[in-house]
C-alpha positions as CSV (number, residue, x, y, z in Angstrom):
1,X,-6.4,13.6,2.0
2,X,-3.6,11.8,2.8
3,X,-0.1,11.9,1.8
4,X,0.9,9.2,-0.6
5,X,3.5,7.0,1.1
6,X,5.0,4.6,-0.6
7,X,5.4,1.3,2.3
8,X,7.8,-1.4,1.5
9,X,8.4,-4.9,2.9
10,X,11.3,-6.2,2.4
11,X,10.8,-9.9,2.7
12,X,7.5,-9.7,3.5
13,X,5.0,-12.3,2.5
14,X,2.2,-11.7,0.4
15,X,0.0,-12.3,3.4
16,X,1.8,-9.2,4.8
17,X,1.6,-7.1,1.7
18,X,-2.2,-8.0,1.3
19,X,-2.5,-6.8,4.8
20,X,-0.8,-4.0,4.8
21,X,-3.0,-2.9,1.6
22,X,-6.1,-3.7,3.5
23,X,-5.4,-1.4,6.2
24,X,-4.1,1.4,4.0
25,X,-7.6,0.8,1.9
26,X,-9.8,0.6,4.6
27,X,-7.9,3.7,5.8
28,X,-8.8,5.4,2.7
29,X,-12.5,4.0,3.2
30,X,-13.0,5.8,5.9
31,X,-12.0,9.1,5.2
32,X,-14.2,9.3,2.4
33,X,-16.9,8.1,4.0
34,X,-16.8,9.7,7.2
35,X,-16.6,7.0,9.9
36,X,-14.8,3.7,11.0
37,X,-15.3,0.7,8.5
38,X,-14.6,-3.0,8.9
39,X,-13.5,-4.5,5.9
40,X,-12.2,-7.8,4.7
41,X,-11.7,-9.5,1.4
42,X,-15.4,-10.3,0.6
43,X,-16.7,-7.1,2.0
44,X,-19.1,-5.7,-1.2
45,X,-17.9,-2.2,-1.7
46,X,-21.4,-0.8,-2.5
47,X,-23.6,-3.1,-0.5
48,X,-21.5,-3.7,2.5
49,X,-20.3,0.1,2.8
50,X,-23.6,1.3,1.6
51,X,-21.7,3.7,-1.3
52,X,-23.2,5.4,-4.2
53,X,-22.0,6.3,-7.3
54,X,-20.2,9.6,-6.1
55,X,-19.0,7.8,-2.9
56,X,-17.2,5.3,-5.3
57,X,-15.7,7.9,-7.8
58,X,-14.2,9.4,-4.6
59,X,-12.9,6.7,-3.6
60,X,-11.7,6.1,-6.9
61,X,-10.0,8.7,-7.0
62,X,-8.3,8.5,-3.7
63,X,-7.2,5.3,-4.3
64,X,-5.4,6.2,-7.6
65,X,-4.2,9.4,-5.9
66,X,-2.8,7.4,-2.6
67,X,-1.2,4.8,-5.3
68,X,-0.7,7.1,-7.9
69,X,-2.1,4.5,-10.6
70,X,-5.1,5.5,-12.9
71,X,-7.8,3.0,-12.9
72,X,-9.2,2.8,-16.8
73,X,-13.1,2.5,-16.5
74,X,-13.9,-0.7,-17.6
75,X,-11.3,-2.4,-14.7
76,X,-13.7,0.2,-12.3
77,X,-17.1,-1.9,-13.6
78,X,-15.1,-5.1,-12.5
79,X,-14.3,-4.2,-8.8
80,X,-17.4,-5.3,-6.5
81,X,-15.3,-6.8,-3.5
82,X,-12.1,-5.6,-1.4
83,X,-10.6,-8.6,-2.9
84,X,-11.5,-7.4,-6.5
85,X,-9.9,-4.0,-5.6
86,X,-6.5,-5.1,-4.3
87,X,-6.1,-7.2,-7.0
88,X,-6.5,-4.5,-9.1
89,X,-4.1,-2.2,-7.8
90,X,-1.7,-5.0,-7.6
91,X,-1.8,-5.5,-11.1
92,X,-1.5,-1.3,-11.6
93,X,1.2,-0.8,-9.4
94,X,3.5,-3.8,-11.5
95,X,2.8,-1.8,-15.1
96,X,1.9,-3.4,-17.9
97,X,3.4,-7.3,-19.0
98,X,6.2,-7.0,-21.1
């Protein structure tokens, strides 16, 4: 698995940041499934990528290892899309509203 490495943009816009979170997912995508994927913000992580339930949980679990968040279950049950999942670990990464 991957190192986690922390990237920053300084200045970047969110455009960039989404991007650069894209890659680094789609990255992760494809080293637990094996092979190249093509991803973009609608891209269905089941139907589109053709995971199953363990598939998923692995790639759950990289995810929260490469961002070193913890994704509580019922915020798992509302990913479906890329979209839905970088949203997600936007929201994890900023810690809860004060």
């Amino acid at each position: 698995m991957r190192q986690n490495t922390q990237l920053a943009v300084v200045g970047g816009t969110d455009a960039q940041i989404g991007q650069s979170m894209r890659n680094e997912i789609s990255t992760i995508f494809e080293e637990v499934l094996g092979r190249p994927v093509v991803i973009e913000d609608d891209t269905d992580i089941v139907e589109d990528l053709g995971m199953d339930s363990l598939g998923v949980m692995n790639f759950v679990m990289a995810i929260e290892d490469f961002y070193d968040i913890s994704i509580p279950l019922d915020r798992i049950a509302q990913i479906r899309t890329v979209a839905d999942l970088i949203h997600t670990v936007e929201d994890l990464r900023k810690g809860p509203a004060v």
